[in-house]
C-alpha angles and dihedrals in degrees: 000000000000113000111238097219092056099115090194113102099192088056078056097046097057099058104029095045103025116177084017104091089145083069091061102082078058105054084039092062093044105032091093094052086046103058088057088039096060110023123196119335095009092068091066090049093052089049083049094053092041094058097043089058090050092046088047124077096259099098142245084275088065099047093048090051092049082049103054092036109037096075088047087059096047093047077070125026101026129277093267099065092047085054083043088051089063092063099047090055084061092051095045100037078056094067105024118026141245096299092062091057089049088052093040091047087042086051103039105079075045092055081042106056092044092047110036100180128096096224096054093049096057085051097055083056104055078047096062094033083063091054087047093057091036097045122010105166085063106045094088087047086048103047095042077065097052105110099046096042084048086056097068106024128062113224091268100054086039084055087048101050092037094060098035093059090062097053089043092062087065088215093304105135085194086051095041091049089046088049091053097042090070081236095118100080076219088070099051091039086056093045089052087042090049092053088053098248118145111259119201088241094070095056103026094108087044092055095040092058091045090058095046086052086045111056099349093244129119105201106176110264114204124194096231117221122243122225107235090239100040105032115202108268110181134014129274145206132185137156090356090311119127116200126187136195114243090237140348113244117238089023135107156145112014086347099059084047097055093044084058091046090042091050102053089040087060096043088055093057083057100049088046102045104016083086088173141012125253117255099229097204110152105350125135124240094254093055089049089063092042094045082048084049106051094046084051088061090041103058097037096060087046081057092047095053092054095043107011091187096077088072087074088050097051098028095078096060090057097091098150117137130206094241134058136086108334105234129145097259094046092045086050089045086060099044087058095056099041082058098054099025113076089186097043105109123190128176091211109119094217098047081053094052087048101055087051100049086054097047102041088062094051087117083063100045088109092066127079095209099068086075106063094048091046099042086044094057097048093044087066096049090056092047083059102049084062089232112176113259128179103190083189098053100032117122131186117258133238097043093237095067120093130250086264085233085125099064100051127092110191091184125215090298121080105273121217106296095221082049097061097028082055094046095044091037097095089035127063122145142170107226098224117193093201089206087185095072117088130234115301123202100193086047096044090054092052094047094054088049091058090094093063124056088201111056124232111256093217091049096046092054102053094047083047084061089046090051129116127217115217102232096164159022117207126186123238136221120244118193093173081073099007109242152068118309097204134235080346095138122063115215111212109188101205128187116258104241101223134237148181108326093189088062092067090044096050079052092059094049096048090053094034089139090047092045085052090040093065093038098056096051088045100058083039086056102076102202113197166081102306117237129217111248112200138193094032129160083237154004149121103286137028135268108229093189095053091036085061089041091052099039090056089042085069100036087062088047096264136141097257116219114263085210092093096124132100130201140170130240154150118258109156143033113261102161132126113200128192118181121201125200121208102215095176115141095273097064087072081066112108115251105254105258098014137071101236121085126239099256082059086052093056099040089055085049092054101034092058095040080059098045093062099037090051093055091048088046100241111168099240135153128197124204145150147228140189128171142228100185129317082284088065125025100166123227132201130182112207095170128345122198104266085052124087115238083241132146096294085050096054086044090060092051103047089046098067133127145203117237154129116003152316117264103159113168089068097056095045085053095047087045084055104057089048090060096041088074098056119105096220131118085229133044120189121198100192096195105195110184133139105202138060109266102276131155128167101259102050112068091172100092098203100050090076097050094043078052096051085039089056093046090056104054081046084055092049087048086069097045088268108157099204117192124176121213112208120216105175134048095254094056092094089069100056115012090067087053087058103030103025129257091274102044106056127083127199119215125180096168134034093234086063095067101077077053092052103037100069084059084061099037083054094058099052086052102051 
């Protein structure tokens, strides 16, 4: 055993490396940091640890790194979690290789000095340890981004993305590297989402029902795609198409909202009064940004004549000064602000000439044309003052304006090469066709409307009546880290599209005896608070008062009354029910042995629950979800509680569909809200589906039931009784893991359900 307190490194060599004297010139550098690094006793357990890893498989490359880096780590986070830091390198080079343990030895003093807590540290380390297991082929691409990564996540959302990149990849290595490359524009949207940015995603449906109030128009608006090395850093339109950056960089909270909101309302006054695009021919670079310019001023002050209002929302990303270095992009900046900012006031004599040009042509701003010949001027003028000018690193200011690509033609001939990589510089986008994601009608209308700048107000109209209106975000439960993640689902409360109602009714009378079957056993089911009933004959408990009363009877010589029981019992209804059907695209599958589908099933289920508890005058509602990814769980409402179960009813339930897929921790949150609120002493969440919770962005098939288990014990927290009706064979392996093994039902016929229904009604009386 080597003696602590030995200052010659070469003594300590021998025993601690031997076979290894290329590794003397090493322990000889940092022999001196190690021995303040890793006073006393801890200094034997680092030699230890170095041993072990030159004795072990890694290779020599791994125990120099652990040497160099060890006493840099415990510098900072303590000696026990550098010792700690050897071990992790065994369990990761296990499952990973050697490659990993470099990239974990080379990350390590980076994890330490943003962390700077032992704790933390170590729990960096089981993180990654866990990638490592889970994907092995992606630990080294994950660690060798660690400080940057580091630099915008807190452990906990480190731990988050991390984890949830592996699950993401569905298995899938290609996909995993991809994920950790930062090359899946998924990757990059959760690691803005994980450093509380405001991503486009989580006010796209604002913004598109904004522009709708605004101008009455629904371009389609993409969400464009940012390469991992040249993120998108303005918005862009071209042919009718809207694209916007994930994020702006540098925004968030209301402000980010309001840059978003402040973007597509100025891309809409280009797509309203921009009626054609400019033929570039032979302008400079520099035109070509004062011709943009000044059709960006033109069309914003049309806009503000018709809604002067949107002057306070443009005005406070114009922050240019009239001072500073006089370069061609601050001089520009400044322009912009002195057209659209009566009170901004600059002494440069360009920016002055500019200002009058614009506003003594204020008689022409409906045309076009005024533009060219005005940006064109001014363009010159600045040619001649020799300000500096990069075409490939300009960028637009204010950040809500778009990339100007929109308003160029270049024509069939080459056009100048400065002039397009200027124009494409701040945009560039990987057009992704996502295959995996299933028809979409409100996407499918706005595709077929990209020829044509104007809409279609037909057409508009009918894609207004298919919209859904965001209500709600709901969070999500992770296993994988074992907690919330929060707002991650997106509720879309969508309207029921109607159908026959005499198709329900013709359902009822061809089942009249079962109709009468399962009303019968539910008036016979009293649901309620039990009451106290006193001065019976008998019961299971005594009556004190009428013990008192009896027992003075006799004493005066009376016939005392024999009533002197009490008892408890349920004598009224006292139940709120909310069924809830599940109309994803595997309820169109036919029901194994018979020749209806699933989603009929369902509809005659629900019809004739309705029926009867519509008859004994039960408050229930009915309604519906589906989902399209966590931006989008669809909602219907087929019938709520204040609401008859009348003709329009019946039409809405007759009118659903089958499609997309199966969320289901976002709707029974959104149900349970709804019955919260109810005023009853019991609440009854009635859960139809068919399929095994699914949905196209989660490729881990047990996230989604661990979600919809968590929802329901939050359900059952509130008093929630949560029961899940089974429609398909499979249904016993995963519904009792939701519901519980004693709160789910399986139907496969609709002549089973009386024989089911007393199980549920049991339970609520209990």
């Amino acid at each position: 055993m080597v003696d602590p307190a030995t200052t010659d490194p070469k003594q300590i060599l021998a025993e601690v490396l031997p076979d290894r004297p290329h590794l003397a010139g090493t322990l000889e550098l940092v022999w001196r940091q190690a021995q303040r690094s890793f006073p006393g006793p801890a200094l034997q357990d680092w030699l230890k640890a170095c041993r072990e890893l030159a004795e072990g498989d890694l290779g020599d490359a791994c125990t120099l790194s652990y040497l160099r880096n060890a006493p840099a780590c415990a510098a900072l986070v303590g000696p026990e979690a550098a010792t700690a830091l050897a071990r992790a390198a065994f369990d990761v080079g296990a499952a990973a290789g050697g490659r990993a343990v470099l990239a974990l030895l080379a990350a390590a003093p980076q994890a330490a000095r943003r962390f700077r807590s032992a704790s933390l540290f170590l729990e960096w380390l089981r993180v990654v340890e866990r990638v490592a297991a889970a994907a092995p082929e992606s630990a080294s691409v994950l660690l060798d981004r660690t400080e940057s990564i580091l630099a915008a996540l807190d452990l906990r959302a480190y731990e988050a993305w991390a984890l949830g990149g592996v699950r993401a990849a569905a298995g899938d290595p290609d996909r995993r590297l991809k994920f950790f490359s930062l090359l899946d524009p998924s990757a990059r949207r959760w690691l803005t989402h994980e450093t509380d940015a405001v991503v486009f995603s989580d006010v796209e449906r604002r913004l598109k029902a904004y522009l709708a109030a605004l101008w009455r128009i629904r371009p389609p608006i993409r969400s464009a795609a940012a390469t991992a090395t040249e993120p998108m850093r303005r918005a862009s339109y071209d042919g009718g198409i809207i694209r916007m950056p994930d994020a702006f960089a540098g925004f968030v909270g209301s402000q980010a909202v309001e840059l978003f909101r402040a973007a597509l309302a100025h891309i809409a006054a280009h797509l309203l009064f921009t009626r054609r695009k400019f033929p570039v021919r032979s302008l400079k670079p520099l035109q070509v940004a004062l011709v943009s310019l000044i059709e960006d001023a033109r069309v914003e002050q049309l806009a503000i004549r018709a809604f002067p209002g949107l002057r306070r929302l443009w005005l406070p990303f114009h922050t240019a000064a009239p001072s500073g270095a006089l370069t061609a992009p601050a001089l520009l900046a400044r322009l912009a602000r002195a057209l659209i900012d009566p009170d901004y006031e600059d002494g440069h004599g360009w920016v002055q000439k500019g200002r009058a040009l614009f506003f003594d042509a204020e008689a022409h701003w409906g045309d076009p044309e005024m533009s060219r010949p005005l940006g064109g001027l001014l363009g010159n003028d600045l040619g001649q003052m020799r300000v500096q000018f990069n075409a490939r690193t300009y960028v637009v200011e204010p950040p809500y304006r778009d990339d100007n690509l929109g308003l160029w033609d270049f024509g069939d001939a080459a056009s100048p090469p400065d002039t397009a990589e200027m124009l494409h510089e701040s945009v560039r986008f990987e057009q992704l066709d996502d295959e995996s994601r299933p028809p979409d009608r409100e996407r499918d209308a706005g595709r077929d409307s990209e020829e044509s700048e104007a809409p279609n107000r037909a057409a508009l109209a009918e894609a207004e009546e298919e919209s859904g209106v965001p209500v709600a975000r709901y969070p999500e439960w992770d296993y994988l880290i074992g907690r919330d993640r929060p707002e991650w689902a997106t509720l879309v409360e969508y309207p029921a599209f109607p159908g026959a109602a005499g198709a329900i009714d013709r359902l009822l009378e061809r089942h009249e005896v079962l109709v009468e079957r399962i009303t019968a056993l539910i008036r016979s089911a009293k649901v309620s608070r039990p009451i106290r009933l006193k001065r019976q004959i008998e019961g299971d408990r005594l009556d004190l008062d009428a013990c008192i009363a009896a027992a003075v009877s006799r004493h005066q010589g009376e016939q005392p009354d024999p009533r002197v029981y009490m008892t408890l019992a349920r004598k009224y209804r006292d139940l709120s029910a909310l069924v809830l059907l599940d109309v994803s695209q595997s309820t169109n599958d036919i029901v194994r042995g018979t020749e209806s589908s699933v989603l009929a099933l369902e509809r005659a289920a629900a019809a004739l629950l309705a029926h009867a508890m519509a008859g004994l005058g039960d408050p229930f509602a009915i309604h519906a979800f589906c989902s399209n990814g966590r931006e989008e769980v669809r909602y219907y409402r087929i019938k709520d509680f204040d609401q008859p179960f009348d003709e329009p009813a019946k039409r809405r339930l007759a009118g659903l569909s089958g499609a997309l897929s199966t969320r289901i921790g976002a709707a029974l949150r959104h149900a349970g809200v709804e019955l919260a609120s109810r005023r009853t002493h019991r609440k009854l969440l009635l859960v139809v589906t068919d399929g095994e919770p699914s949905d196209v962005d989660v490729g881990d098939r047990r996230y989604l039931v661990e979600d919809a288990r968590k929802a329901v014990m939050s359900l059952n927290h509130q008093g929630i009784d949560a029961f899940g009706v089974g429609l398909d064979a499979g249904g016993e392996g995963y519904l009792p893991r939701i519901f519980g093994p004693h709160n789910v039902l399986h139907i496969d016929r609709l002549e089973r359900l009386p024989e089911r229904l007393p199980m549920l009604y049991l339970r609520l009386t209990a």
